[in-house]
C-alpha positions, -999 to +999 in steps of 0.1 A: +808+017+463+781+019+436+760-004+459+762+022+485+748+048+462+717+026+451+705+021+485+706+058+487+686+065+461+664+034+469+662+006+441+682-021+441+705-012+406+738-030+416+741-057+434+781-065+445+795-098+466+773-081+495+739-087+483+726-052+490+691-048+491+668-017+499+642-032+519 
């Protein structure tokens, strides 16, 4: 759940299969 984390901190660091993005 590193994705999780980034978000959290807010910068996109790792991005998994889910295509996480802080925007």
């Amino acid at each position: 759940m590193m994705y999780c984390k980034a978000i959290q901190f807010g910068y996109p660091k790792w991005e998994s299969a889910t295509s996480v993005r802080p925007v």
